[in-house]
C-alpha positions as CSV (number, residue, x, y, z in Angstrom):
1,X,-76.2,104.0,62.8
2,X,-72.6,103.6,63.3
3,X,-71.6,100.1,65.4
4,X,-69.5,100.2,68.0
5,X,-67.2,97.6,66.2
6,X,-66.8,100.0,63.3
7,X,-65.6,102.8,65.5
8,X,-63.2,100.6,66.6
9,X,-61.8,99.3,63.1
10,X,-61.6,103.4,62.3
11,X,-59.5,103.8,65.0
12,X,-57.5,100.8,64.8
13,X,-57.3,102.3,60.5
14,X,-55.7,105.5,62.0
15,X,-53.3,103.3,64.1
16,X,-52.3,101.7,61.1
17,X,-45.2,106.7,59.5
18,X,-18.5,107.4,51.9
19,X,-20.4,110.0,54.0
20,X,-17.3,111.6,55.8
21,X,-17.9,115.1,56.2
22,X,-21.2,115.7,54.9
23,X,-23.1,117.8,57.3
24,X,-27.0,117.8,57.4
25,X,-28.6,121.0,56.8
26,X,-31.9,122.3,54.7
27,X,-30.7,126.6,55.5
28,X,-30.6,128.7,52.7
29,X,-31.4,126.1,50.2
30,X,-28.7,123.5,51.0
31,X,-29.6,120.0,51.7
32,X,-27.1,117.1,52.4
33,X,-27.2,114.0,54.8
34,X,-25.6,111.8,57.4
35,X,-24.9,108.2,57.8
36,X,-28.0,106.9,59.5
37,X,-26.9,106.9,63.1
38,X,-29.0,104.0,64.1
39,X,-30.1,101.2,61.4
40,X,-33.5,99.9,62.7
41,X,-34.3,99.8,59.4
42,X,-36.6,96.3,59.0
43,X,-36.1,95.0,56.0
44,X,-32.9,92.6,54.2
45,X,-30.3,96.1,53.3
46,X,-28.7,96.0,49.9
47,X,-25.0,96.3,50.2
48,X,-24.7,97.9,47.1
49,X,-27.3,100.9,48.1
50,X,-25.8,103.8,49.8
51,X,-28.4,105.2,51.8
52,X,-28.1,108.2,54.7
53,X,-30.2,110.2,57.1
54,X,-31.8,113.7,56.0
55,X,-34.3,116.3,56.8
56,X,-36.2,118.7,55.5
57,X,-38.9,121.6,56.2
58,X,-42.5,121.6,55.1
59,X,-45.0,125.0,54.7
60,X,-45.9,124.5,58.3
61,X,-42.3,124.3,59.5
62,X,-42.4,121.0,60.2
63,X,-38.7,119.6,60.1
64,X,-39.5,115.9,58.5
65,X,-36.9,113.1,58.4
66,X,-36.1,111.0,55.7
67,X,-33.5,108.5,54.5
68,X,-32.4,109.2,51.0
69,X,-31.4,106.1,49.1
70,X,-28.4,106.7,46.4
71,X,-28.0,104.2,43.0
72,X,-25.8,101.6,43.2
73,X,-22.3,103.1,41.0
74,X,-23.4,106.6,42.1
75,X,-22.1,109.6,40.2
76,X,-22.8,113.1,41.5
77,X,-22.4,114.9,38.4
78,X,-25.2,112.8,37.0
79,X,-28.4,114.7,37.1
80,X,-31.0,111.7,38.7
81,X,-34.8,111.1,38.3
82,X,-36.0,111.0,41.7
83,X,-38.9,109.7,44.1
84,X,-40.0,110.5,46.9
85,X,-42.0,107.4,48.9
86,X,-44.6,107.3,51.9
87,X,-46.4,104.8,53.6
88,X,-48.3,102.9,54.6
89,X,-50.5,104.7,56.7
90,X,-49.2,104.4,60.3
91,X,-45.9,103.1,59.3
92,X,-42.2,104.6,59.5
93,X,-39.5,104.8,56.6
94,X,-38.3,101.8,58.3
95,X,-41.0,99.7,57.4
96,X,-42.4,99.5,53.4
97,X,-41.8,102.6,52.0
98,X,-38.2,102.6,52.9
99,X,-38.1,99.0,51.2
100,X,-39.8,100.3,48.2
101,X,-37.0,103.2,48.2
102,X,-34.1,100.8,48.2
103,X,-35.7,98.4,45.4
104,X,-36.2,101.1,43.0
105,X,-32.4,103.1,43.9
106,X,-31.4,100.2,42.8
107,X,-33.1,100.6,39.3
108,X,-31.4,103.6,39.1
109,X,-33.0,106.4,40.8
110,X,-32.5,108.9,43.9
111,X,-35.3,107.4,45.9
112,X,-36.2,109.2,49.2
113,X,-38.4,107.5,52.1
114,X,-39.5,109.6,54.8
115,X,-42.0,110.1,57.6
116,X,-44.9,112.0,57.7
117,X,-45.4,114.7,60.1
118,X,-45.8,114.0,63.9
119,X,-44.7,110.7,63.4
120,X,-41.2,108.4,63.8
121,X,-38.1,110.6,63.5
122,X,-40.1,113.4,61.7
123,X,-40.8,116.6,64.2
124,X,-44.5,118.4,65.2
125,X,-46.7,118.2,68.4
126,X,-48.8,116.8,69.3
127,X,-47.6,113.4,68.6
128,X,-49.4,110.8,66.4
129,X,-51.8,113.4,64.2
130,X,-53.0,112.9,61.0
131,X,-53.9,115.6,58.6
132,X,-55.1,115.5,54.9
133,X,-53.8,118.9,54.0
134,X,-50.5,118.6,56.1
135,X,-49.9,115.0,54.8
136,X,-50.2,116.0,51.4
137,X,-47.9,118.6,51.5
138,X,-45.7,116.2,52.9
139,X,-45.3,115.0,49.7
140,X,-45.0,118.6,47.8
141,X,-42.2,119.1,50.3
142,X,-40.0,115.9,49.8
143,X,-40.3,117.3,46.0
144,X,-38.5,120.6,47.0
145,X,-35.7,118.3,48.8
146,X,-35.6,116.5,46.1
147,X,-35.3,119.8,43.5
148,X,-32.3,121.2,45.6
149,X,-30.0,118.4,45.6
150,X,-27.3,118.8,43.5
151,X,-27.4,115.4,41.8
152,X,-31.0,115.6,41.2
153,X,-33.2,116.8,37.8
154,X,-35.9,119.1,39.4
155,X,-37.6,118.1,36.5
156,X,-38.3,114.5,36.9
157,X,-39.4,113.9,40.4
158,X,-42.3,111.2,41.0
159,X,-43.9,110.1,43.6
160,X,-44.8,106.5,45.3
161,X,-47.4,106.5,48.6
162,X,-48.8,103.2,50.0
163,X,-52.0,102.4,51.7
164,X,-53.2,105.7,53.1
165,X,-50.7,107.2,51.3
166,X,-51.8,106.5,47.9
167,X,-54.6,108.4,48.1
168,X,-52.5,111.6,50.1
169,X,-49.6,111.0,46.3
170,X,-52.8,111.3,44.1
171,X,-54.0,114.8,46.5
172,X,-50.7,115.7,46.2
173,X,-50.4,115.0,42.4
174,X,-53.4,116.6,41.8
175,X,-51.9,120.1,43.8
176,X,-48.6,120.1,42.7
177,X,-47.7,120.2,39.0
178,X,-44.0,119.3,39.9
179,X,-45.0,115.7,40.1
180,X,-44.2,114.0,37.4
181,X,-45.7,110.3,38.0
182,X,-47.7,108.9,40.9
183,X,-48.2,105.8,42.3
184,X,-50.7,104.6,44.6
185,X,-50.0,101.0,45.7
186,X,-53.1,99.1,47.8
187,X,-54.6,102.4,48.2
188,X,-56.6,103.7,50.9
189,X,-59.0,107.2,50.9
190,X,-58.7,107.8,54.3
191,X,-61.2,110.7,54.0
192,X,-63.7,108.5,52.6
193,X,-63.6,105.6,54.7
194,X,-63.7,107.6,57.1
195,X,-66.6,109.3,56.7
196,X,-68.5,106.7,55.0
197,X,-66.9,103.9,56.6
198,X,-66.2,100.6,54.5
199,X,-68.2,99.9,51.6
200,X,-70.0,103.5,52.2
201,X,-72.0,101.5,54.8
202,X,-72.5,104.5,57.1
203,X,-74.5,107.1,56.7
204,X,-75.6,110.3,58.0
205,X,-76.6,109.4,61.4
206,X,-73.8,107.6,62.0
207,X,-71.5,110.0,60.8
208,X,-73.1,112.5,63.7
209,X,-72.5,109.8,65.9
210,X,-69.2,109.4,65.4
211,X,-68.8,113.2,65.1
212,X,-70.3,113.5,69.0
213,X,-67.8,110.8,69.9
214,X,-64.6,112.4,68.4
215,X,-65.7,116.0,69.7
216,X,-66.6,114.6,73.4
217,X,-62.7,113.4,73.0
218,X,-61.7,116.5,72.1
219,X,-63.0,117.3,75.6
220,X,-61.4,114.8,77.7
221,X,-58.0,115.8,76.1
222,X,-58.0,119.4,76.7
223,X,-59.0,118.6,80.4
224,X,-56.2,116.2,80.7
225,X,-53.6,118.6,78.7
226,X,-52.9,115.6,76.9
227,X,-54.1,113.9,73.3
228,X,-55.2,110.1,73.4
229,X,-54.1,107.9,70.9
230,X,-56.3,104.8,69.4
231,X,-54.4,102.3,70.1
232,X,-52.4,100.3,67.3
233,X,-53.4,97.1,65.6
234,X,-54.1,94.9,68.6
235,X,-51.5,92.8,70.9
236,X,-54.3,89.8,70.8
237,X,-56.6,89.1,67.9
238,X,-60.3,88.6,69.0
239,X,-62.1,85.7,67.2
240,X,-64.1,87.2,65.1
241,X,-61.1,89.5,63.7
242,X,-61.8,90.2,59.6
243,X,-59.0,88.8,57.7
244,X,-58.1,91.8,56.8
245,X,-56.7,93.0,60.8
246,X,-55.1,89.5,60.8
247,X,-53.1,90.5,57.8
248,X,-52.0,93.7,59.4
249,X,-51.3,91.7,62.6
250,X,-49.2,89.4,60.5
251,X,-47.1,92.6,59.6
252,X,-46.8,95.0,62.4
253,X,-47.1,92.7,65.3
254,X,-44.8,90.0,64.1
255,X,-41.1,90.3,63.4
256,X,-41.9,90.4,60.3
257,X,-42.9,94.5,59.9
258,X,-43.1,95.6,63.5
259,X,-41.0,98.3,64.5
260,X,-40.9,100.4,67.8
261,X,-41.5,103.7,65.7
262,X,-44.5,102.7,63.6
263,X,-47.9,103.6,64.9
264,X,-49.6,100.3,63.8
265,X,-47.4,98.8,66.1
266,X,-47.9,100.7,69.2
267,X,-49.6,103.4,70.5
268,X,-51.7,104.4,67.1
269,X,-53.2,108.3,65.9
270,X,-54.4,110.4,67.7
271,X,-58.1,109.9,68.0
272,X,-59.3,113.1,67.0
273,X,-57.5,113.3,63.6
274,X,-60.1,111.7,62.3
275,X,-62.5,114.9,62.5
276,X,-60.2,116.4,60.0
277,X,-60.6,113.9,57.6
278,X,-64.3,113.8,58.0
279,X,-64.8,117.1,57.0
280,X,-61.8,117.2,54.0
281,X,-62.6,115.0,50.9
282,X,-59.4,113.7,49.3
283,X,-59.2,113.2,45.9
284,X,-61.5,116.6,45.0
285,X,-59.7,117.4,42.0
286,X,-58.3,114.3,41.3
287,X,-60.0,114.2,37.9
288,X,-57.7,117.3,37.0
289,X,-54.6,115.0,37.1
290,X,-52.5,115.8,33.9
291,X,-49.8,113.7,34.7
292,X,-49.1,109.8,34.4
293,X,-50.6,108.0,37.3
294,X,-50.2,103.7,38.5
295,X,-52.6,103.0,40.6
296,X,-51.5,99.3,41.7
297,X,-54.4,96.9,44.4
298,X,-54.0,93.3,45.0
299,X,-57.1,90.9,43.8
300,X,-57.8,89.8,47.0
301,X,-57.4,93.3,49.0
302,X,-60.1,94.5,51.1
303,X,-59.0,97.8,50.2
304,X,-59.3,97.0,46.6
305,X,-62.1,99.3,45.8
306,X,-60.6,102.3,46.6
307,X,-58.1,102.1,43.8
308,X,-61.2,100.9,41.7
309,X,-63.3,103.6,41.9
310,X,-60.3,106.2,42.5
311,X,-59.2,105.1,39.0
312,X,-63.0,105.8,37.0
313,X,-62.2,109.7,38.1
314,X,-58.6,110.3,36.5
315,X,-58.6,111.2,32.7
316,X,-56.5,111.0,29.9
317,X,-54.4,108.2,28.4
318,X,-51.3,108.3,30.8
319,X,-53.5,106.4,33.8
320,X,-53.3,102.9,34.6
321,X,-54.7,100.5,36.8
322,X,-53.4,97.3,37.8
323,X,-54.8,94.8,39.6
324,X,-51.9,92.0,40.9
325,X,-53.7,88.7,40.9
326,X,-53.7,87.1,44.3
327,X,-52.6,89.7,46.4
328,X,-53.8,90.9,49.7
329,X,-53.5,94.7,50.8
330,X,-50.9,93.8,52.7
331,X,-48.9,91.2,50.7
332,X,-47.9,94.8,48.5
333,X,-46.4,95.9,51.6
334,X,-43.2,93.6,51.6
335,X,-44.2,90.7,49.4
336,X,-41.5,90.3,46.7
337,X,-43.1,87.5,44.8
338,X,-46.4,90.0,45.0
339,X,-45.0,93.7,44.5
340,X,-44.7,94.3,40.5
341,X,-41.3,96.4,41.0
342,X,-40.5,95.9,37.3
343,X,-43.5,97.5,36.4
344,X,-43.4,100.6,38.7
345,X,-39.5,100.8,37.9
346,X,-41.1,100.5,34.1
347,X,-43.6,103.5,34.6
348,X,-41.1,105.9,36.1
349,X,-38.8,105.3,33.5
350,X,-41.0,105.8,31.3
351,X,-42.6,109.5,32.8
352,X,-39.7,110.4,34.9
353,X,-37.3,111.2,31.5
């Protein structure tokens, strides 16, 4: 059966989302951005990376945010590869993905870093849900922004997602033949721990269990008209904490990563989005992958099976795993002496031509 601590650490994993005159706007295929209104991003900003606010629409109609990071000597009558980043799971564009953006705009590409549906800046109520199906086509709809800016080649767009969202970039890859290159860095299946817990240490029963407890939520929230949220990673560690919360407290509590925004940080998911992911496996068709894919873990990651065993499943030559010796799932997050940038920068050069 299902412990009580490991419902907890489930819920705590869905806690842890020159420009004068340009007007934003994604109406009759026109997209353009703003300076960012308020910088809270958390990370040490390049001066030599122009980088502005933007949004854009996915299938559902969500209106998702994103800052789009330009290279350094920019040209707009250069046609660009581009990227579109995510993560990790529970974060903001603020946090990691916005720092991955700005590292590889400055190897030369459009890089865009936004946030996922119901979360930071991005629109979509109730607040704080998660969704395999919408959170993949998060990523298929950062490619069309991508496709209709001027400067950019519709025809080399890749994508990046950490944690959680590695495994929603390799779903995505796997459904959208625009994609280019993928990479998943200190990847997460959110479906699969999820239903199976870590290790696959839960089983059947406890998957009813936990199943009884999410729907008897479900419950409680439409009696209250309102949704309740996990909680993020906690204000105090308890003693026993695995190493691997400690890490994430080290991030997203700390000055460090913490940003008002972020999920991890605060409030957390919504409870209940973890029904969804129970009953949708990521990574179905995974194996049907055609193009390149970098799947990226630290040595030392908790997490570091994920990417393992995600890996066995893609074929052809153009898949590569690497393993970063010493590195903890969340060193990849912000760790510059960690994160192989001249390797990723390396692969989308490489598939993104």
């Amino acid at each position: 059966m299902i412990t009580k601590f490991l419902v907890t650490v489930l819920f705590v994993l869905f806690s842890i989302s020159g420009w004068a005159g340009m007007e934003e706007t994604h109406k009759k295929g026109v997209v353009s951005m703003n300076p960012i209104a308020k910088d809270t991003r958390i990370f040490k900003i390049r001066p030599d990376i122009k980088a502005g606010e933007i949004r854009f629409r996915n299938r559902f109609g969500i209106e998702l945010a994103g800052h789009l990071y330009l290279p350094a000597k920019f040209d707009p009558a250069v046609k660009y590869a581009a990227i579109a980043f995510c993560g990790p799971f529970g974060a903001v564009k603020e946090q990691a993905s916005g720092l991955y953006a700005q590292e590889l705009a400055a190897r030369g590409f459009v890089a865009l870093a936004f946030d996922p549906s119901y979360t930071g800046e991005s629109s979509g109520e109730p607040r704080y849900v998660a969704s395999p199906d919408i959170n993949t086509e998060d990523f298929s709809a950062a490619v069309d922004c991508l496709s209709l800016l001027p400067y950019v080649n519709p025809e080399r767009i890749g994508i990046l997602g950490i944690c959680g969202w590695g495994g929603m970039a390799l779903n995505a890859a796997a459904n959208d033949t625009r994609i280019k290159g993928t990479v998943a860095v200190t990847m997460y299946d959110m479906s699969r721990v999820s239903a199976n817990g870590y290790f696959d240490s839960m089983d059947a029963d406890g998957r009813y269990e936990l199943r009884r407890q999410l729907n008897a939520q479900r419950l409680v929230d439409a009696e209250k008209g309102t949704f309740e949220t996990a909680g993020g990673v906690p204000d105090v560690l308890p003693e026993n904490a695995p190493q691997f919360v400690k890490d994430y407290f080290a991030y997203y509590k700390t000055p460090r990563g913490y940003h008002a925004r972020s999920l991890n940080s605060n409030r957390g998911w919504n409870k209940t989005s973890t029904l969804s992911f129970l009953n949708t496996p990521l990574l179905t068709y995974s194996s049907e992958i055609r193009s390149a894919c970098l799947l990226i873990h630290g040595e030392k990651a908790h997490s570091r099976y994920f990417s393992e065993d995600a890996f066995k499943k893609l074929t052809g030559n153009n898949k590569e795993l690497m393993i970063v010796p010493g590195a903890s799932h969340v060193d990849l997050y912000d760790n510059f002496e960690k994160i192989p940038f001249e390797k990723i920068n390396a692969f989308f050069q490489k598939n993104l031509k």
